[in-house]
C-alpha positions as CSV (number, residue, x, y, z in Angstrom):
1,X,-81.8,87.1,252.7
2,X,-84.4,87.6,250.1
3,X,-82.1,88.9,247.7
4,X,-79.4,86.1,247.9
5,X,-81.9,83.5,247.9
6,X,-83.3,85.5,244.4
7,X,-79.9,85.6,243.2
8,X,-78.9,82.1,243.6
9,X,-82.0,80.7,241.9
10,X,-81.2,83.4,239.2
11,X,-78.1,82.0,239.0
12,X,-78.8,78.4,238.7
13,X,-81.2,78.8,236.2
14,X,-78.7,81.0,233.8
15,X,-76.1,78.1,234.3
16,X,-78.7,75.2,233.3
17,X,-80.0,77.6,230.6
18,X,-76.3,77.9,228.9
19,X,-74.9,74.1,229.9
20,X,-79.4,73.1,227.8
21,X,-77.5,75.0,224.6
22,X,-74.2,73.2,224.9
23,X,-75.0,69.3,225.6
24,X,-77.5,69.6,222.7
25,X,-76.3,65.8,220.9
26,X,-75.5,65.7,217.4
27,X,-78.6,63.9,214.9
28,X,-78.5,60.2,214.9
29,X,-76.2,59.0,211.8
30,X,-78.4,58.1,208.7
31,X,-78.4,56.2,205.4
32,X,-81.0,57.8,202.9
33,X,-81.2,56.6,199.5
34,X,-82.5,59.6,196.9
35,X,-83.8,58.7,193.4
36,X,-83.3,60.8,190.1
37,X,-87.1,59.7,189.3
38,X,-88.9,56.7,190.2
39,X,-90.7,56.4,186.7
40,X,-89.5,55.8,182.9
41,X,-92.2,56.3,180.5
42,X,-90.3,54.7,177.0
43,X,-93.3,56.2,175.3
44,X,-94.7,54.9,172.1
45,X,-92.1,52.2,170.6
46,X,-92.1,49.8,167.3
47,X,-91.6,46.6,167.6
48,X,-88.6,45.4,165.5
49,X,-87.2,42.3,166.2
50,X,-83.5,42.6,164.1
51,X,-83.2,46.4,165.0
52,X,-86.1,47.8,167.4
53,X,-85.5,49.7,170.6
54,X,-83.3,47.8,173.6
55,X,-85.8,48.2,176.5
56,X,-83.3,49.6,178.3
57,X,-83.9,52.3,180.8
58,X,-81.2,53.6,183.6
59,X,-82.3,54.8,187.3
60,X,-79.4,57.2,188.7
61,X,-79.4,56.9,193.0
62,X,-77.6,59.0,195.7
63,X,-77.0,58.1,198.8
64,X,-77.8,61.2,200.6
65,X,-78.1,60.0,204.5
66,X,-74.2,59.8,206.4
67,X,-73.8,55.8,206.3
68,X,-73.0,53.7,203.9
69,X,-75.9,53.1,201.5
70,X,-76.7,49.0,201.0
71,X,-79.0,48.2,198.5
72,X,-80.3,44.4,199.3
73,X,-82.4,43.4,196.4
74,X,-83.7,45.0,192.9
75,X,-86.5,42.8,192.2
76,X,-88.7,43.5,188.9
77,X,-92.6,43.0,188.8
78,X,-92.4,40.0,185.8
79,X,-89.9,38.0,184.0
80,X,-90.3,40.7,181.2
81,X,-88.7,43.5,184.2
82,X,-85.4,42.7,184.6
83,X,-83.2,45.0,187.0
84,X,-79.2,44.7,186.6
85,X,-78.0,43.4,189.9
86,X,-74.6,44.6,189.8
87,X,-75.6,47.3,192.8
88,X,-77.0,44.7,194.8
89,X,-75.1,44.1,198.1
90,X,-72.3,47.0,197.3
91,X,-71.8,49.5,200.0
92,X,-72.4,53.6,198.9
93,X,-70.6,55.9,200.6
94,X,-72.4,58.9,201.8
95,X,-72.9,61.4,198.8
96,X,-72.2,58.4,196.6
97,X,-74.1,57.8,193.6
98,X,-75.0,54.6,191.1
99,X,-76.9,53.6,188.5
100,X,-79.4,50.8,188.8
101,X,-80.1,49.8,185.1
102,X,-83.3,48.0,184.2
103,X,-84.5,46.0,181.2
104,X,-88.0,45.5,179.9
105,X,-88.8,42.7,177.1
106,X,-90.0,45.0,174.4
107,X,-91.2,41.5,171.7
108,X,-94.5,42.4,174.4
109,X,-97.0,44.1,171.8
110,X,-99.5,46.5,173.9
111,X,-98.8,49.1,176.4
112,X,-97.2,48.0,179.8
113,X,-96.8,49.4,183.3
114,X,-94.5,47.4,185.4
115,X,-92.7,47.8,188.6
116,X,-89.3,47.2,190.3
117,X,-88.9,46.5,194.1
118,X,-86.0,48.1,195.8
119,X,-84.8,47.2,199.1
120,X,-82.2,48.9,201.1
121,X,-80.3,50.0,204.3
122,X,-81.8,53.8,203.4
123,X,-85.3,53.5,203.4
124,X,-87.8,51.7,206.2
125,X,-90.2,50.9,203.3
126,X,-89.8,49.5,199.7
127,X,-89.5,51.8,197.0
128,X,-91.1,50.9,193.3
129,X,-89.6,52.2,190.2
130,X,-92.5,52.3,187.5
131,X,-91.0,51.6,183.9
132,X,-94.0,52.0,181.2
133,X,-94.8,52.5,177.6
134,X,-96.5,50.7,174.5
135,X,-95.0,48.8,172.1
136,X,-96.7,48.9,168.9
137,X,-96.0,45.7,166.5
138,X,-94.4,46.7,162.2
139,X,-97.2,47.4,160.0
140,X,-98.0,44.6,157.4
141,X,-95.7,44.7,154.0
142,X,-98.6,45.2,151.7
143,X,-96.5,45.5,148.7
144,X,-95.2,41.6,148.7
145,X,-97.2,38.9,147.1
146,X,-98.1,35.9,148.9
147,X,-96.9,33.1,146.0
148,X,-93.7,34.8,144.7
149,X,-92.0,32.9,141.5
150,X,-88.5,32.1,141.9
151,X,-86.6,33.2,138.7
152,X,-85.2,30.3,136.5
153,X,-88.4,28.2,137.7
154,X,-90.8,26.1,135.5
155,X,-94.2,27.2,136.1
156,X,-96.7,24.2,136.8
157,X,-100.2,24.1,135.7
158,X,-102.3,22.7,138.2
């Protein structure tokens, strides 16, 4: 009596033991939005008003979870921080990737450290891009005189 009572408790727990392997559910779908970097440094620039740099700067993102990736709102630091809304609101399919591009006002002389706010579907908290650099105004043309005669002109004595 021993024995069978031994067996069938040997039994039952090798049948729970294989049926705990089996029923193990699959992970919980995701949406998980992955950055290239979260920080542009544009470094040391000149400012040049007819032909100085664009202020442009490009963040490349991945969705990396399994659900479509939504990315709410791209929201810069400053009216000088200006993030390209054109991946706001657009569904990413999983392993999906996009380019959020952002635009800093480089006429700013001085260095600069500014943020953009990203809201999404793939991560619980906000995630800030950094942009930063210095702009660095044209050194003064020494060489041109202040009172510059105009050729064909009649001097005046005053």
């Amino acid at each position: 009596m021993k024995k069978t009572i031994l067996f069938i408790v040997m039994l039952v727990g090798a049948i729970s033991f294989t049926n705990a392997q089996v029923t193990t559910p699959n992970p919980a779908p995701t949406t998980k939005i992955t950055f290239d970097k979260l920080e542009h440094d544009y470094g040391t620039l000149m400012q040049d008003p007819e032909s100085g740099p664009s202020g442009d700067c490009v963040f490349k993102f991945t969705n990396t979870g399994t659900q479509p990736l939504i990315i709410t709102s791209a929201t810069g630091s400053c009216g000088c921080t200006v993030p390209n809304q054109s991946v706001v609101n657009k569904p990413f399919a999983p392993g999906e990737s996009g380019e959020l591009k952002v635009h800093y006002d480089v006429k700013r002389i001085g260095p600069f450290t500014k943020n953009v706010t990203i809201k999404s579907n793939g991560s619980a908290e906000d995630i800030k891009l950094t942009i930063k650099g210095k702009i660095e105004p044209l050194p003064a043309d020494e060489g041109v005189p202040v009172n510059k005669a105009v050729e064909g002109a009649t001097p005046t004595n005053n």
